[in-house]
N, C-alpha and C positions, 0 to 999 in steps of 0.2 A: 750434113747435120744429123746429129743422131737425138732423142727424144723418150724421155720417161716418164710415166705416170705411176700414179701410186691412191688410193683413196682409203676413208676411215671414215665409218660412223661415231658422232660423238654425242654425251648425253644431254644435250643443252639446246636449246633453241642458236638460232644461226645468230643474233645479235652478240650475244655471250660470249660464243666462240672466235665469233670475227675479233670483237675485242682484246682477248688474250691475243690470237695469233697477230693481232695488228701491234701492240706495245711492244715500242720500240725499244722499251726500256727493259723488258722480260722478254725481246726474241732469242737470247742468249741461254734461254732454260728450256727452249725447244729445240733449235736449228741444231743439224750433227755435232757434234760437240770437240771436233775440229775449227769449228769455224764461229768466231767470234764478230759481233757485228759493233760498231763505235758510231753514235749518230755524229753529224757534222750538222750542216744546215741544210735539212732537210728538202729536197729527198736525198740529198747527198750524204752516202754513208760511207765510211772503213771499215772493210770483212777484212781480220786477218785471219789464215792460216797457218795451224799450229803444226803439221807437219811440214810445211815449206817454209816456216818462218816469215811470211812473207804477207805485207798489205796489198790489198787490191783494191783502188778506187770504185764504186759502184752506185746505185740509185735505187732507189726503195720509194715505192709510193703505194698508199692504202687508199683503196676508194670505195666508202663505207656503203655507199648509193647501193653498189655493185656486189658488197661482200666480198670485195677482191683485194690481194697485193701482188706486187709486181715489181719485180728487183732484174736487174742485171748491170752487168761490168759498165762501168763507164767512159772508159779509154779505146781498151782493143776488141769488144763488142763479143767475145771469145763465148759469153753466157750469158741464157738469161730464164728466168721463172717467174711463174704466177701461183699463187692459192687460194682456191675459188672456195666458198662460204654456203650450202643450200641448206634449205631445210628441208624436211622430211615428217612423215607423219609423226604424232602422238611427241611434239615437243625436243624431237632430237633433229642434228643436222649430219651433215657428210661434206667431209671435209678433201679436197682434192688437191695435190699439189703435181703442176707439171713443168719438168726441165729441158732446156733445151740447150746442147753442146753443138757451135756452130763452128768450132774447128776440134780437129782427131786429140790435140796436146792436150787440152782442158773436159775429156773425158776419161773418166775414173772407169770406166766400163760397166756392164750393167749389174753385175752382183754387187758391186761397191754402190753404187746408185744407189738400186732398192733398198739396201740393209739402211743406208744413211736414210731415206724416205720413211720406211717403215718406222726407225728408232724415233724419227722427229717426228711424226706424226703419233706414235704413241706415248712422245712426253709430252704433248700437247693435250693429247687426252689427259694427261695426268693431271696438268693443270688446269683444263679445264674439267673435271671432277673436285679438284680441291677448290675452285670457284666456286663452284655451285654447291658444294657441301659447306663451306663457311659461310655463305649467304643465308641456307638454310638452319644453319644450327647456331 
């Protein structure tokens, strides 16, 4: 099993954030942008990937109590992740995502990981900046 983390402070209190990152319907403007997410009947979703061409059954659950979600494959158990929600002083949070590859074929290695972590966590930021500046103005 190999396992990555990646974290980002964001400017928003943790409810905000979780928010965005939990819409199901806007995870498609954060997650690597290979990877498309289609709800079903929840928590059951279809990630397809654009470089394999290929759908993958999967599970997706937000549990707002927690500030958390939590996805992984749903057939051959191959992956799975969580994105944890804190707050932090003076009204902003930090935002954590961590993956876990439980077999060698369904790991992309780790430079491909972070880059994809980093990139989705900071269009998350983005929208959640553009949240909170349309709120505000």
């Amino acid at each position: 099993m190999t396992e990555y983390e990646r974290s980002r402070t964001m400017p928003a209190p943790p409810e905000q954030v979780f928010d965005e990152a939990a819409n199901v319907g806007r995870l498609n403007s954060w997650m690597p942008e290979d990877l498309h997410v289609r709800a079903e009947e929840l928590p059951a979703v279809t990630v397809h990937e654009d470089h394999s061409d290929r759908d993958t059954s999967a599970l997706l659950r937000a549990r707002k109590e927690q500030m958390r979600l939590e996805w992984g494959t749903r057939d051959t158990g191959g992956y799975a992740g969580w994105l944890q929600v804190a707050g932090i002083d003076s009204g902003a949070s930090e935002v954590t995502v961590h993956l876990s590859f439980f077999e060698k074929e369904h790991d992309p290695g780790q430079e491909a990981v972070h880059t994809a972590l980093d990139g989705s966590l900071e269009r998350l930021e983005e929208q959640v900046r553009l949240r909170v500046d349309g709120a505000a103005g």
